[in-house]
C-alpha positions, -999 to +999 in steps of 0.1 A: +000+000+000+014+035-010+013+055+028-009+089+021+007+117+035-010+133+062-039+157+061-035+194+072-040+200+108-069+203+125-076+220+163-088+196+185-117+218+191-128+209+156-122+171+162-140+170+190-172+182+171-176+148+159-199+123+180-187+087+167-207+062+186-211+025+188-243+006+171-249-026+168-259-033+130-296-051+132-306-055+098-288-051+063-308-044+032-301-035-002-314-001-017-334-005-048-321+022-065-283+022-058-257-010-071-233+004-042-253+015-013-268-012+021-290+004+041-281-005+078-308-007+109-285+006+137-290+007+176-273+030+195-295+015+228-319+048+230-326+052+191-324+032+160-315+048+125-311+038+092-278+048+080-265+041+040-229+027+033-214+018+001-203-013+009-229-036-016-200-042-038-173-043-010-182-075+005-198-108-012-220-110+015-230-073+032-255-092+055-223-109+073-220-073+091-255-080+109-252-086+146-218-066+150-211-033+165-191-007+143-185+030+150-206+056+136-202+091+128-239+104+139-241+145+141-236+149+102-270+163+085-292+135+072-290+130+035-311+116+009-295+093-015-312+070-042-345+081-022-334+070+013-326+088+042-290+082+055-288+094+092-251+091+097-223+078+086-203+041+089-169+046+098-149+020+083-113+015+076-094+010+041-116+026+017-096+057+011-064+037+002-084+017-023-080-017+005-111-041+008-126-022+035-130-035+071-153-022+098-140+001+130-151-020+156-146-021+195-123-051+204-148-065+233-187-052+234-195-022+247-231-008+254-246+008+222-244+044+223-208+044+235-188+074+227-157+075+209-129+098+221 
C-alpha cells in the first residue's frame, strides 16, 4: 500500500465536534435504486437509525455485518441518497487507500451508544 501523507492539521476543538458512537448493526438491506449502497438498521441502545454505506459491492455477503457493533459518525445532516434517508455515517477503515474495506469496531462489546474519544 502507497502510505498517504497526512492531512493538514486540525484544532482539536474541531475534532472534537464529531460524535462517533457504537451501534450494533440489526438488519442489512439492499437499496433498490443504488448498485453500491446497504441500508443498515442501527441501535445505539436509545434510538435506531437507518444509515446508508457503500459497501454492496465491498463484501460478497454485506449481511455478514448483521449482529456486530461498528462505529458511527452520527451529528452529520441527514442526507437523501437514491430516495433513502442516511442518518449518519459508517466509519470504516481502508476505503480511502483503495483496500477491501473493514469495519472500525470495538475489540470486546461495549453498550450501544458508546462514545468514541
Amino acid at each position: 500500500m502507497q502510505q498517504a501523507p497526512i492531512k493538514e492539521l486540525v484544532a482539536f476543538e474541531d475534532f472534537a465536534k464529531l460524535d462517533i458512537r457504537v451501534g450494533t448493526i440489526t438488519a442489512v438491506s439492499e437499496v433498490e435504486k443504488s448498485n453500491k449502497l446497504m441500508k443498515l438498521t442501527v441501535d445505539f441502545g436509545d434510538h435506531v437509525r437507518s444509515i446508508l454505506a457503500g459497501i454492496r459491492q465491498e463484501r460478497e455477503n454485506p449481511k455478514e455485518i448483521e449482529g456486530r457493533q461498528a462505529l458511527f459518525v452520527v451529528n452529520l445532516p441527514e442526507r437523501k441518497m437514491a430516495g433513502e434517508l442516511s442518518q449518519g455515517m459508517l466509519f470504516d477503515i481502508g476505503y480511502e487507500d483503495k483496500l477491501t474495506p473493514c469495519l472500525a469496531m470495538p475489540e470486546s462489546p461495549m453498550p450501544n451508544g458508546a462514545r468514541a474519544g
